[in-house]
Structure formats: structure tokens, C-alpha cells
mmCIF file of the N, C-alpha and C atoms, coordinates in Angstrom:
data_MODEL
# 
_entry.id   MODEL 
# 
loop_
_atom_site.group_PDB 
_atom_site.id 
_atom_site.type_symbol 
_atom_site.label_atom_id 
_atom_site.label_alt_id 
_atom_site.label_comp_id 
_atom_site.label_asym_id 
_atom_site.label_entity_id 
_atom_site.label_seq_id 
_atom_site.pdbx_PDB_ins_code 
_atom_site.Cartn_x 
_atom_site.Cartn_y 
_atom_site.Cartn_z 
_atom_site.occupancy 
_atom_site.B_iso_or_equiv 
_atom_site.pdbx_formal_charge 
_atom_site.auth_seq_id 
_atom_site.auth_comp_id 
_atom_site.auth_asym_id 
_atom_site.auth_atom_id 
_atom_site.pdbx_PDB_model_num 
ATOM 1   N N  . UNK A 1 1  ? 74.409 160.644 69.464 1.00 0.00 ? 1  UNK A N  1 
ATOM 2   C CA . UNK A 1 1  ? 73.964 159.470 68.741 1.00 0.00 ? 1  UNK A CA 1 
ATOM 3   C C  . UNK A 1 1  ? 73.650 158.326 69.706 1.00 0.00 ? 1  UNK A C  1 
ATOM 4   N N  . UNK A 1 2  ? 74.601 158.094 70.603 1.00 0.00 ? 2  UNK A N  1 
ATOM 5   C CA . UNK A 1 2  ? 74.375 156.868 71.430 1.00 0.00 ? 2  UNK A CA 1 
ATOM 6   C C  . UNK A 1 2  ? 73.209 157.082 72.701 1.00 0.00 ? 2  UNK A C  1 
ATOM 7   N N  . UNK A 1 3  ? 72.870 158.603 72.765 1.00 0.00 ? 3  UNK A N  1 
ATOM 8   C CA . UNK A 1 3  ? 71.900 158.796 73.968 1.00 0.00 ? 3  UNK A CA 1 
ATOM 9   C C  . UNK A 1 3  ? 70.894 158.338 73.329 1.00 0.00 ? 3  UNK A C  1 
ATOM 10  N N  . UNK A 1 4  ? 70.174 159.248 71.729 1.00 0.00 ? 4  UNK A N  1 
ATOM 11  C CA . UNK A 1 4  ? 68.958 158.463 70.943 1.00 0.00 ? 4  UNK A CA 1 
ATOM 12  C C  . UNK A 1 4  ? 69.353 157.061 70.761 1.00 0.00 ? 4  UNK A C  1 
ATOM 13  N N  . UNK A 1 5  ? 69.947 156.295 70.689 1.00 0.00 ? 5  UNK A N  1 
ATOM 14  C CA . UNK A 1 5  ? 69.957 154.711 70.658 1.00 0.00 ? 5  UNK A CA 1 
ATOM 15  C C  . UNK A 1 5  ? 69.546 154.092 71.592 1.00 0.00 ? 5  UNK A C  1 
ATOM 16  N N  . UNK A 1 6  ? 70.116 154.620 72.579 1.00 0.00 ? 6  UNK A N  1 
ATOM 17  C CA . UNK A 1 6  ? 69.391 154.179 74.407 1.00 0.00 ? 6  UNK A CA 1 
ATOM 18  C C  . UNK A 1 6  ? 67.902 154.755 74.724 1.00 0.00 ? 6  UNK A C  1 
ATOM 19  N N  . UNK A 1 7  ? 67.678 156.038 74.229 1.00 0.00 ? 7  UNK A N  1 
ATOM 20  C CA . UNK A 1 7  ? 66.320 156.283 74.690 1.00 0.00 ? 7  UNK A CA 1 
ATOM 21  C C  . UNK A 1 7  ? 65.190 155.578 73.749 1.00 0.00 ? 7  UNK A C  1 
ATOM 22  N N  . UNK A 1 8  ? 65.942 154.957 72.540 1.00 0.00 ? 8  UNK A N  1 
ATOM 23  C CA . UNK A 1 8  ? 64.956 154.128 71.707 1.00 0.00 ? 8  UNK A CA 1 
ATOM 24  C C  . UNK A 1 8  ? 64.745 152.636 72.009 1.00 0.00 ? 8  UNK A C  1 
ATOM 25  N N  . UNK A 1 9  ? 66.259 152.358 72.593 1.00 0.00 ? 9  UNK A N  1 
ATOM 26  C CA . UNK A 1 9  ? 65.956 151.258 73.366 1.00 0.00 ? 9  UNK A CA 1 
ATOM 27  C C  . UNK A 1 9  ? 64.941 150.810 74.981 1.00 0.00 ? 9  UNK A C  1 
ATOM 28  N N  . UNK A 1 10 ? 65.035 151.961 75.303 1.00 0.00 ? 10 UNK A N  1 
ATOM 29  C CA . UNK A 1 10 ? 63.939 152.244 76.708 1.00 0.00 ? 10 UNK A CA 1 
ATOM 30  C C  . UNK A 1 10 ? 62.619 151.656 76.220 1.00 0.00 ? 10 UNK A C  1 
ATOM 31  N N  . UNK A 1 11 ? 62.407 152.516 74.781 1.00 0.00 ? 11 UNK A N  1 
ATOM 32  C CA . UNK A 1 11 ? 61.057 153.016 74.149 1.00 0.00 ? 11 UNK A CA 1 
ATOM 33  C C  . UNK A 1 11 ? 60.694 151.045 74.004 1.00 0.00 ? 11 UNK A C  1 
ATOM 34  N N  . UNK A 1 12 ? 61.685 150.484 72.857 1.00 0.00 ? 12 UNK A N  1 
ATOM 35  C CA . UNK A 1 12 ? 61.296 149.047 72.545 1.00 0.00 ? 12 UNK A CA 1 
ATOM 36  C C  . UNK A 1 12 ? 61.166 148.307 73.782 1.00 0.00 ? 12 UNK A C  1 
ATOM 37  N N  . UNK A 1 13 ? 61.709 148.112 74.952 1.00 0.00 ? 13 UNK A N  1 
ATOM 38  C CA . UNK A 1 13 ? 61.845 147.434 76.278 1.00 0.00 ? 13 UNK A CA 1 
ATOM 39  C C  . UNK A 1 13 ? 60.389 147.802 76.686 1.00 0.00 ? 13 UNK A C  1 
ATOM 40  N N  . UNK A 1 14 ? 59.880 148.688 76.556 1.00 0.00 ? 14 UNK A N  1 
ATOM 41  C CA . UNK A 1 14 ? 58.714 149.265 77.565 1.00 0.00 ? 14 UNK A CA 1 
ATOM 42  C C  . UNK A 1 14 ? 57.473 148.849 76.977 1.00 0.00 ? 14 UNK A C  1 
ATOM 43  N N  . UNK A 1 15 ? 57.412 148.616 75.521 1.00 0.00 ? 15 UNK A N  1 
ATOM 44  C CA . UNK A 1 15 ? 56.694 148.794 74.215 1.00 0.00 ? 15 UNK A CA 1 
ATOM 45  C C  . UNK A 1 15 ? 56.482 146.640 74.651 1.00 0.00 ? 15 UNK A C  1 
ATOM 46  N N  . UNK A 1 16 ? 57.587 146.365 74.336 1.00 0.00 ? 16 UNK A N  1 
ATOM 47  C CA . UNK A 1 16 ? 57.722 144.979 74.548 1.00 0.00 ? 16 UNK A CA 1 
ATOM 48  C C  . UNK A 1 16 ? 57.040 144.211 76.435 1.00 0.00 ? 16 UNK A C  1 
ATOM 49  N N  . UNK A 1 17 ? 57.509 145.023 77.236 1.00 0.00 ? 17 UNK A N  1 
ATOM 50  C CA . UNK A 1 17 ? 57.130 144.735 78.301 1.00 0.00 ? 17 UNK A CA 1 
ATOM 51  C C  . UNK A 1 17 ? 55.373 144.764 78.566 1.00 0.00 ? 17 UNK A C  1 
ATOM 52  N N  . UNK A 1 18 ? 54.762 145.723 77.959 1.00 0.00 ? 18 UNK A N  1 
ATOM 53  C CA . UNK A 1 18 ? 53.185 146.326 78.272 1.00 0.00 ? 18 UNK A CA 1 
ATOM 54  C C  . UNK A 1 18 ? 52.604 145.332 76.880 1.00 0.00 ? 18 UNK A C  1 
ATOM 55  N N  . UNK A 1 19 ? 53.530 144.462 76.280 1.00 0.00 ? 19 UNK A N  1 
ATOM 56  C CA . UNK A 1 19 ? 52.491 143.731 75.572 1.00 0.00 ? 19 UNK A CA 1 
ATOM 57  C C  . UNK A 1 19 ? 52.968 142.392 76.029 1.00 0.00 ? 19 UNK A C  1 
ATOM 58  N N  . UNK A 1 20 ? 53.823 142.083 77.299 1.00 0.00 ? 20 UNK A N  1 
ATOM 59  C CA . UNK A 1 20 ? 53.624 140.455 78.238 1.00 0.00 ? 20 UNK A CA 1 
ATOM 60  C C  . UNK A 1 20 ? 52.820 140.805 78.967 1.00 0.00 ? 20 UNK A C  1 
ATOM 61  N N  . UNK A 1 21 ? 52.173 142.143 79.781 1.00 0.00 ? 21 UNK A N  1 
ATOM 62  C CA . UNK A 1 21 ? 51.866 141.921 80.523 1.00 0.00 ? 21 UNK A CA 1 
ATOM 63  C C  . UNK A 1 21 ? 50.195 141.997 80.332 1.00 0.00 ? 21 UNK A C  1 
ATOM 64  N N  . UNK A 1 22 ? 49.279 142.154 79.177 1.00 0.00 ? 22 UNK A N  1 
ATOM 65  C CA . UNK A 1 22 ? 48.042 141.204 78.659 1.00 0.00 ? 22 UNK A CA 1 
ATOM 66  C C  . UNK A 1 22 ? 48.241 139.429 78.757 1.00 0.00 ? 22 UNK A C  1 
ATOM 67  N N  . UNK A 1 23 ? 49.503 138.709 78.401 1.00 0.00 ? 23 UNK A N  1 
ATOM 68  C CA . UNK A 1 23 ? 49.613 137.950 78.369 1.00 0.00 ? 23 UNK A CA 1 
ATOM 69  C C  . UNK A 1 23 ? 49.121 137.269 79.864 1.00 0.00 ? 23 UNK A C  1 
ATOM 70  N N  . UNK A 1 24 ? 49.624 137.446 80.681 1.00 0.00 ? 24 UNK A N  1 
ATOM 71  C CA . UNK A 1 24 ? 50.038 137.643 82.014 1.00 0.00 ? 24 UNK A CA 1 
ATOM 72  C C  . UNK A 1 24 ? 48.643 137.776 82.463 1.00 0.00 ? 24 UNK A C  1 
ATOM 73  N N  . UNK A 1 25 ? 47.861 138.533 82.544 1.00 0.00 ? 25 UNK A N  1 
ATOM 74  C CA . UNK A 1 25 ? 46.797 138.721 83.082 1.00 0.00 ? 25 UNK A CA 1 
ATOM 75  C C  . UNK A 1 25 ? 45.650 137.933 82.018 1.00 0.00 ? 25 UNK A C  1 
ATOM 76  N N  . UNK A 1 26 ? 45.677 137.760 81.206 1.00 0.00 ? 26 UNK A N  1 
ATOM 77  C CA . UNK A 1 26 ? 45.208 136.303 80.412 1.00 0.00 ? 26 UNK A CA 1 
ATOM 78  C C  . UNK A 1 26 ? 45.065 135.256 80.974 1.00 0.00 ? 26 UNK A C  1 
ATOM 79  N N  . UNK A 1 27 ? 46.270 134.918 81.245 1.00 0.00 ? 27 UNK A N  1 
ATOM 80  C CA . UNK A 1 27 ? 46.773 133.456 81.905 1.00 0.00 ? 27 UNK A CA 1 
ATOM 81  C C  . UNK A 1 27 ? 46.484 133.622 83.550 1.00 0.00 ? 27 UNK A C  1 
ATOM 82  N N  . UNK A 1 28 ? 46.156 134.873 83.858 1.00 0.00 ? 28 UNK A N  1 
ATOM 83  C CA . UNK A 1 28 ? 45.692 134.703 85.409 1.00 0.00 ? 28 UNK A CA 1 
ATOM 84  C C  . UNK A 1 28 ? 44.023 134.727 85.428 1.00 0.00 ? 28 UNK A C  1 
ATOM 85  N N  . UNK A 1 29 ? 43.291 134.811 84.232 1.00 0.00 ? 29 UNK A N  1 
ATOM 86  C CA . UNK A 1 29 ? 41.910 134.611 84.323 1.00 0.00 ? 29 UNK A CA 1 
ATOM 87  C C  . UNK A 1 29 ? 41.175 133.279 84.622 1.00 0.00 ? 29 UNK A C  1 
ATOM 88  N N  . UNK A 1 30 ? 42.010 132.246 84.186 1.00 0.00 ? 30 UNK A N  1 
ATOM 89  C CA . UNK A 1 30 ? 41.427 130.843 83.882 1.00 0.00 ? 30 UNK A CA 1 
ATOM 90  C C  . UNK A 1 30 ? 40.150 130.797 84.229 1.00 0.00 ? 30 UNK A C  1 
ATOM 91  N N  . UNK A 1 31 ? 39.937 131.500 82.802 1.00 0.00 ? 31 UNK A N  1 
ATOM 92  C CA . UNK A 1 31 ? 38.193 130.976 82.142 1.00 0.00 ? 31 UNK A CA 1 
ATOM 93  C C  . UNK A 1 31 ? 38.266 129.881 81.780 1.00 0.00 ? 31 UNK A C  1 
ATOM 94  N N  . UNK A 1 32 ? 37.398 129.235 80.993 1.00 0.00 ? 32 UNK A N  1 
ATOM 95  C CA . UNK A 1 32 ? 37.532 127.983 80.133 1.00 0.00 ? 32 UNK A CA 1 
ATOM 96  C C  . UNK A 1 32 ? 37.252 128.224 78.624 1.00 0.00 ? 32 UNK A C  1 
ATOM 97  N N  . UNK A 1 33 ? 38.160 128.988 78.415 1.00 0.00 ? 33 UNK A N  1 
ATOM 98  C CA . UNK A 1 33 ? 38.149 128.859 76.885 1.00 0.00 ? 33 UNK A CA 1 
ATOM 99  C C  . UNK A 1 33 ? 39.369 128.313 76.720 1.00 0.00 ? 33 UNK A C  1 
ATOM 100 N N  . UNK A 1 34 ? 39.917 128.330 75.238 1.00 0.00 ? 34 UNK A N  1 
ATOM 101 C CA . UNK A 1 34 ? 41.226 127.486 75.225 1.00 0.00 ? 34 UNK A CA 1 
ATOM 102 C C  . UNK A 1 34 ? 42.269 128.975 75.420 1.00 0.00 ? 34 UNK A C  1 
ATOM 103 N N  . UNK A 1 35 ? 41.410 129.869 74.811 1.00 0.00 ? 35 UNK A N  1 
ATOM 104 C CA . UNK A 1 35 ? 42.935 130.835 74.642 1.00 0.00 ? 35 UNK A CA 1 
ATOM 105 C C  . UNK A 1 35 ? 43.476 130.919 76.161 1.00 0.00 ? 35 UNK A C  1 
ATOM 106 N N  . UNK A 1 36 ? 42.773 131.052 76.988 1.00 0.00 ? 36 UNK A N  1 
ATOM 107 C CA . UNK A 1 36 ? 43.430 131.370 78.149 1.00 0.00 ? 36 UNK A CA 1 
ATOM 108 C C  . UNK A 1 36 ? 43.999 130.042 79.489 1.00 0.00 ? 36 UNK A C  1 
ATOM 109 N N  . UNK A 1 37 ? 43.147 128.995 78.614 1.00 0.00 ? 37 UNK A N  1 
ATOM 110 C CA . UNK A 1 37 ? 44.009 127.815 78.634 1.00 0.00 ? 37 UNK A CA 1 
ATOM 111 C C  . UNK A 1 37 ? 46.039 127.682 78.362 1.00 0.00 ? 37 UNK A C  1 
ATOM 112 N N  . UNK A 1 38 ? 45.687 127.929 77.092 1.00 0.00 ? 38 UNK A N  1 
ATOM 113 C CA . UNK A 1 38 ? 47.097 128.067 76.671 1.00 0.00 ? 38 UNK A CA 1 
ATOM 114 C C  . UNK A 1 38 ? 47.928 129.715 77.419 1.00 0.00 ? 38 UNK A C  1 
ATOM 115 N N  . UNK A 1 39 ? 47.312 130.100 77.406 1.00 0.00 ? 39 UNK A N  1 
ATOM 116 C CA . UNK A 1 39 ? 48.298 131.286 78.380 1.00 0.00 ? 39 UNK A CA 1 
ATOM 117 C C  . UNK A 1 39 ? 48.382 130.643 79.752 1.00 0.00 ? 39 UNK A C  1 
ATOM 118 N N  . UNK A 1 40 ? 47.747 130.149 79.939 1.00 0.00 ? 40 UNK A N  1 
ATOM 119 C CA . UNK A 1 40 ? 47.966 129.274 81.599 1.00 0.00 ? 40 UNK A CA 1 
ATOM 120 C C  . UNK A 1 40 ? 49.210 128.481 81.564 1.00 0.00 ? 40 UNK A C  1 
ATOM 121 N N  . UNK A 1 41 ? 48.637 127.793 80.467 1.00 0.00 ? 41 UNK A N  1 
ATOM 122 C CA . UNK A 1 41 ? 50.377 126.978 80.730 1.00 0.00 ? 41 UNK A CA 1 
ATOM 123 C C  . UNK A 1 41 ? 51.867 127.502 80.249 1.00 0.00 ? 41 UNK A C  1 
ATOM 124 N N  . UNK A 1 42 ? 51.669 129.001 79.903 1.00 0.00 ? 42 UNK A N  1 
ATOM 125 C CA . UNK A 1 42 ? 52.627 129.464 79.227 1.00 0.00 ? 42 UNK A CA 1 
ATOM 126 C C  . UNK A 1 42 ? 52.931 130.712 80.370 1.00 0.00 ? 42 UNK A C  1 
ATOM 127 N N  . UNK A 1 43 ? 52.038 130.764 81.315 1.00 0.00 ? 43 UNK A N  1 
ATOM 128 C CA . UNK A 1 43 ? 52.467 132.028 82.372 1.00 0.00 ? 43 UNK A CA 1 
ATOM 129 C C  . UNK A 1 43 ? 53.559 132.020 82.561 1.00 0.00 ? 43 UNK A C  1 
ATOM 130 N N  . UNK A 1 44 ? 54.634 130.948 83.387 1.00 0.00 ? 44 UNK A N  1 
ATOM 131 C CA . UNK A 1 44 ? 55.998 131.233 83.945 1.00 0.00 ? 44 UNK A CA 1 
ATOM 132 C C  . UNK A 1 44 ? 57.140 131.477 83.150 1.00 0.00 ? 44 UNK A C  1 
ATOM 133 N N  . UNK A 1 45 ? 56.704 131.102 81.641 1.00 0.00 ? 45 UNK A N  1 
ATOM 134 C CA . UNK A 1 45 ? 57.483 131.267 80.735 1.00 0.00 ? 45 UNK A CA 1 
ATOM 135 C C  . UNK A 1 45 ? 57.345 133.090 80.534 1.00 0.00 ? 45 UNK A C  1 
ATOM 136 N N  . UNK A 1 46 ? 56.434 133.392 80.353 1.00 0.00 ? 46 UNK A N  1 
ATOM 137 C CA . UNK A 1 46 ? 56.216 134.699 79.825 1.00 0.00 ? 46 UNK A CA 1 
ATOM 138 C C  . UNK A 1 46 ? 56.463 135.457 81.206 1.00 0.00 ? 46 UNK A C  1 
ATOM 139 N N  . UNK A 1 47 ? 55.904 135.317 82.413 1.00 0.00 ? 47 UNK A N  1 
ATOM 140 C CA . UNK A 1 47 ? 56.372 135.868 83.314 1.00 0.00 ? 47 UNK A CA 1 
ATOM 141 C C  . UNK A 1 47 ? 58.226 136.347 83.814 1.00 0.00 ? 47 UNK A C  1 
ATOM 142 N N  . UNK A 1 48 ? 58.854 134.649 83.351 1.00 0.00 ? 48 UNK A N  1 
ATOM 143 C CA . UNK A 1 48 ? 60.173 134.975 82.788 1.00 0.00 ? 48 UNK A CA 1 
ATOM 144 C C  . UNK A 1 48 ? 60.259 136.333 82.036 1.00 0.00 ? 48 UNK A C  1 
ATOM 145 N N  . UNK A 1 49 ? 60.058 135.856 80.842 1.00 0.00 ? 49 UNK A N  1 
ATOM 146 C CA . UNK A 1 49 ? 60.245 137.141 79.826 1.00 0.00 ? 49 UNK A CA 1 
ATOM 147 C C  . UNK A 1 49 ? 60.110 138.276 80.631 1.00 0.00 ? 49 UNK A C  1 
ATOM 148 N N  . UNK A 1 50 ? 58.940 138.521 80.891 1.00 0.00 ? 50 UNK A N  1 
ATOM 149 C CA . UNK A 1 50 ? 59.014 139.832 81.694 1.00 0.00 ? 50 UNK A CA 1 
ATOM 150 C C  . UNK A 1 50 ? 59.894 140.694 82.394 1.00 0.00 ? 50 UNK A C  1 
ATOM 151 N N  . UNK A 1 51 ? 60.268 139.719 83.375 1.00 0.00 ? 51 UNK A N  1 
ATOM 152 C CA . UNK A 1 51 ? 61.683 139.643 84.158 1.00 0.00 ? 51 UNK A CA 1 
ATOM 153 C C  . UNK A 1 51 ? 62.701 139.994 83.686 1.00 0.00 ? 51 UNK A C  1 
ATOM 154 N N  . UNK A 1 52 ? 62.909 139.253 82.944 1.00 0.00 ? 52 UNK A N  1 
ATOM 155 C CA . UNK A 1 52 ? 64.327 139.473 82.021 1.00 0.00 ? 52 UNK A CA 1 
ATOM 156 C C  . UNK A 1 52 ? 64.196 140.763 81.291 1.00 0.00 ? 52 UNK A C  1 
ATOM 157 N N  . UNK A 1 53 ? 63.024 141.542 80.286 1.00 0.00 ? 53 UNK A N  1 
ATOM 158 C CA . UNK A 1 53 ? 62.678 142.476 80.185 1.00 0.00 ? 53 UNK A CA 1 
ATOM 159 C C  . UNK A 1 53 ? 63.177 144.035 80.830 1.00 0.00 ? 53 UNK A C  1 
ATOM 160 N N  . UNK A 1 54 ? 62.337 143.407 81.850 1.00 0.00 ? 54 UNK A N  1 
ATOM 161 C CA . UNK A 1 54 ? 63.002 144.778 82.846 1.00 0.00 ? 54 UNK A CA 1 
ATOM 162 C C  . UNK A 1 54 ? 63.850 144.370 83.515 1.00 0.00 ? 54 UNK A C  1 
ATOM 163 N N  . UNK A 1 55 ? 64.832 143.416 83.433 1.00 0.00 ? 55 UNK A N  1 
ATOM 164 C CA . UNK A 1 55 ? 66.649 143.662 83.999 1.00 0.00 ? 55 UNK A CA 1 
ATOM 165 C C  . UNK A 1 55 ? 67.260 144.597 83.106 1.00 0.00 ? 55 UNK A C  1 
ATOM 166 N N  . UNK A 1 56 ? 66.910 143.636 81.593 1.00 0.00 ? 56 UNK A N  1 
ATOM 167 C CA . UNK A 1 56 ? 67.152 144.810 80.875 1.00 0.00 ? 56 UNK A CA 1 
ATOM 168 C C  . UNK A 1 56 ? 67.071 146.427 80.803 1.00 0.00 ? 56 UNK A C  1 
ATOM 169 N N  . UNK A 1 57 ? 65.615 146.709 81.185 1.00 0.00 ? 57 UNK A N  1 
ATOM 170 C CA . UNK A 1 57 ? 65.739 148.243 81.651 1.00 0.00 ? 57 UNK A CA 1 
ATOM 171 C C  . UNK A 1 57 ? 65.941 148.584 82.931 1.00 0.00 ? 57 UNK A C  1 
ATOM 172 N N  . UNK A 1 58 ? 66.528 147.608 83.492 1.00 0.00 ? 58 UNK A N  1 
ATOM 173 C CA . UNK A 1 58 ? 67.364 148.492 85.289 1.00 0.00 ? 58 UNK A CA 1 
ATOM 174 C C  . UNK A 1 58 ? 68.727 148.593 84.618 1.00 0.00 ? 58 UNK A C  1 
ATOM 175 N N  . UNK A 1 59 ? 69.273 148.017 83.572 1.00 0.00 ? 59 UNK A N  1 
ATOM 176 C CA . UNK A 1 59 ? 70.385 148.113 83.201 1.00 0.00 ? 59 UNK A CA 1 
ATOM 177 C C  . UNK A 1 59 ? 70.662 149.924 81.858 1.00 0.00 ? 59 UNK A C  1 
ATOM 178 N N  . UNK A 1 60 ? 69.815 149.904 81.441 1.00 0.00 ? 60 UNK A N  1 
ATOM 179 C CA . UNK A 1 60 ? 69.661 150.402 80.498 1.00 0.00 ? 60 UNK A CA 1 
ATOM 180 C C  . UNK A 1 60 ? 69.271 151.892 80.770 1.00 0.00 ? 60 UNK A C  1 
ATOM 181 N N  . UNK A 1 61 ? 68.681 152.224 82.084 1.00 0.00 ? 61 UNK A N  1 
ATOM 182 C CA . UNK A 1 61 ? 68.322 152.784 82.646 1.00 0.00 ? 61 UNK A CA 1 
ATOM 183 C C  . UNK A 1 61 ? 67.458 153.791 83.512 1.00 0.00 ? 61 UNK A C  1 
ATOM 184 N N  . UNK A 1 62 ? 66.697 152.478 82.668 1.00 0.00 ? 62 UNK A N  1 
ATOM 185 C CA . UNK A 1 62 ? 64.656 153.051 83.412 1.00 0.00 ? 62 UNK A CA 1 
ATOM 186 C C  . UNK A 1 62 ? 64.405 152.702 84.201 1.00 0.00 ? 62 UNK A C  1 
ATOM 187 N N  . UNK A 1 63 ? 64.987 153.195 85.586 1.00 0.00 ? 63 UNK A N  1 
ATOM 188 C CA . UNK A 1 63 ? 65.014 152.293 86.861 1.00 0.00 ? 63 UNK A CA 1 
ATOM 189 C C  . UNK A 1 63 ? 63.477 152.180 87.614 1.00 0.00 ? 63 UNK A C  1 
ATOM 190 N N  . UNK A 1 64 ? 62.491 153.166 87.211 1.00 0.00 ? 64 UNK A N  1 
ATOM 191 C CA . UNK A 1 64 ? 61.453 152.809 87.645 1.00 0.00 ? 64 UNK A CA 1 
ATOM 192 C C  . UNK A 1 64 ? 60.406 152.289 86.879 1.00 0.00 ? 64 UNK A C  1 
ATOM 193 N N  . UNK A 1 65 ? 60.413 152.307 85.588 1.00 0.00 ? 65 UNK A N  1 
ATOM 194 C CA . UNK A 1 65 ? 60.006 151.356 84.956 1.00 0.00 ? 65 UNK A CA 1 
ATOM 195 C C  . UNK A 1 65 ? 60.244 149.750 84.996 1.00 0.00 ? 65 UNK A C  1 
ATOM 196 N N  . UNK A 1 66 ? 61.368 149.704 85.132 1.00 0.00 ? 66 UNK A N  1 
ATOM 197 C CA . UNK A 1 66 ? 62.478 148.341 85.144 1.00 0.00 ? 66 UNK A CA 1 
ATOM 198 C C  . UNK A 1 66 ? 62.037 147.761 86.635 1.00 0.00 ? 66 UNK A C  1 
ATOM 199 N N  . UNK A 1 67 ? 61.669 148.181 87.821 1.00 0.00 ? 67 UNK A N  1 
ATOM 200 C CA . UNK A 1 67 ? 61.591 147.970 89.215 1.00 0.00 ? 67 UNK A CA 1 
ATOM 201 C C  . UNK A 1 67 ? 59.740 147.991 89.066 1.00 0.00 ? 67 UNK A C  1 
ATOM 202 N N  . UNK A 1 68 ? 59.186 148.659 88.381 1.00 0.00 ? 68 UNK A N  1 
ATOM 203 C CA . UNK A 1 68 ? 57.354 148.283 88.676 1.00 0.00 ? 68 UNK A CA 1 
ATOM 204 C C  . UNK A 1 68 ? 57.224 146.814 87.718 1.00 0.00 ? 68 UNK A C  1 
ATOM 205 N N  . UNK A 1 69 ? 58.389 146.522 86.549 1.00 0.00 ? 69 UNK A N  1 
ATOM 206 C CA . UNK A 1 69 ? 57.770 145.671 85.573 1.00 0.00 ? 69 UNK A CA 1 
ATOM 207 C C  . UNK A 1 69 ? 58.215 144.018 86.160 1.00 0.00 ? 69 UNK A C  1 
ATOM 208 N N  . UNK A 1 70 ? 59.547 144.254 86.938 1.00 0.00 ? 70 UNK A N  1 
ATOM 209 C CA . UNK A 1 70 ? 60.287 143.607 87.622 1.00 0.00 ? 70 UNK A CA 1 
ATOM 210 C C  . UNK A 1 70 ? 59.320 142.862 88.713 1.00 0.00 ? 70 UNK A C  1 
ATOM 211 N N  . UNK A 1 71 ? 58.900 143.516 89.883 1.00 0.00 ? 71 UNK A N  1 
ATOM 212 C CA . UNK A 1 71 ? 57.605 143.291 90.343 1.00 0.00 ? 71 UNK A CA 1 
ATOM 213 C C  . UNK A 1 71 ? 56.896 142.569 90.300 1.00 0.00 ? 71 UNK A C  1 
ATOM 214 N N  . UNK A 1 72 ? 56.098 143.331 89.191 1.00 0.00 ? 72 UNK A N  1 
ATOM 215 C CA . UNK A 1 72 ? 54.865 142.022 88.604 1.00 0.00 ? 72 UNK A CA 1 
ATOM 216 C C  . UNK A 1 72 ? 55.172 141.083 88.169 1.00 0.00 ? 72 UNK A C  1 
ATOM 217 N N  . UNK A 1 73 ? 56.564 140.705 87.098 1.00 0.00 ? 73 UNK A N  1 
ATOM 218 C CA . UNK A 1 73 ? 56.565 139.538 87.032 1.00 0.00 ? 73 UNK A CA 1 
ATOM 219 C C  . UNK A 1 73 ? 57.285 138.784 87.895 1.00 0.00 ? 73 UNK A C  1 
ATOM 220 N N  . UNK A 1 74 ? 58.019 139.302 89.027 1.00 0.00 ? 74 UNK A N  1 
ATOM 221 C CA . UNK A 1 74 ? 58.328 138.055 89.960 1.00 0.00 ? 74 UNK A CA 1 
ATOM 222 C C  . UNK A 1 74 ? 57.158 137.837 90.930 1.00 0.00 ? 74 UNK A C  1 
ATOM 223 N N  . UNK A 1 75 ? 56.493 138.536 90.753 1.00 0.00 ? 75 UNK A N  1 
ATOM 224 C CA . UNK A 1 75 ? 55.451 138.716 92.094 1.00 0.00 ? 75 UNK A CA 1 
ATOM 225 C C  . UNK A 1 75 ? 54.243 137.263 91.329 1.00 0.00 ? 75 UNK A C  1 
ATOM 226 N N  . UNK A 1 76 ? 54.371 136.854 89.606 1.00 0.00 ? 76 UNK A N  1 
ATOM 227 C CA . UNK A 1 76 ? 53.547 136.177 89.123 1.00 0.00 ? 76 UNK A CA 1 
ATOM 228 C C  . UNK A 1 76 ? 54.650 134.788 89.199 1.00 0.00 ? 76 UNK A C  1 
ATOM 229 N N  . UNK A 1 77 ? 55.922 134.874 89.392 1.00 0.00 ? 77 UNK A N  1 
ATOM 230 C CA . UNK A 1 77 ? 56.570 133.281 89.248 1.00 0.00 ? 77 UNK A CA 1 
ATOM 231 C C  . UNK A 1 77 ? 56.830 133.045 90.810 1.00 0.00 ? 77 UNK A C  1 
# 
């Protein structure tokens, strides 16, 4: 029971992580529209998230997922 709870939790962490990181590359376009305006000023926040994201899965135990997602977003704050 508790292994499917963890491998579903991998699943939501990973699921959650691959939809900051559109955000993320949004906010690194700065076109001039507004949407990517507002992701500009919201990068370090979401780049956070990210981060925190995959601590969560170095903890949890997707260590190479958790270490490529880890990465990109410190590599963006």
C-alpha cells in the first residue's frame, strides 16, 4: 500500500514539476506581450517552486528526476 502511495506521489511531483517548467521558459522569453510580462516578474517565485518541487522528489525518491529538475531551477534563480 505505502509503495503505490509513493510511486503516485513521484507521478504528482513530476506531473507538477513539467508544468513550472513552461512557466519558466515563458518568463525567459521576454517578448512584449503582457503574458510573458507577468511570468517575468513571477520567474523567481516559480523557479522557487520548482526547487522546492524536486527536494521533494530527492526526498521521496526520484533522485534523477529530483537532481535534472533541481538544476534548472537553481540554474534560473
Amino acid at each position: 500500500m505505502f509503495r503505490f502511495w509513493l510511486c503516485e506521489l513521484r507521478g504528482g511531483l513530476t506531473a507538477t514539476a513539467l508544468g513550472l517548467v513552461p512557466a519558466i521558459g515563458i518568463g525567459l522569453m521576454h517578448r512584449h506581450n503582457p503574458v510573458a510580462l507577468i511570468f517575468d516578474n513571477l520567474l523567481p517565485y516559480v523557479a522557487l517552486a520548482l526547487v522546492l518541487v524536486a527536494l521533494l522528489m530527492l526526498i521521496s525518491g526520484a533522485r534523477w528526476r529530483g537532481t535534472l529538475f533541481f538544476l534548472g531551477g537553481a540554474a534560473v534563480i
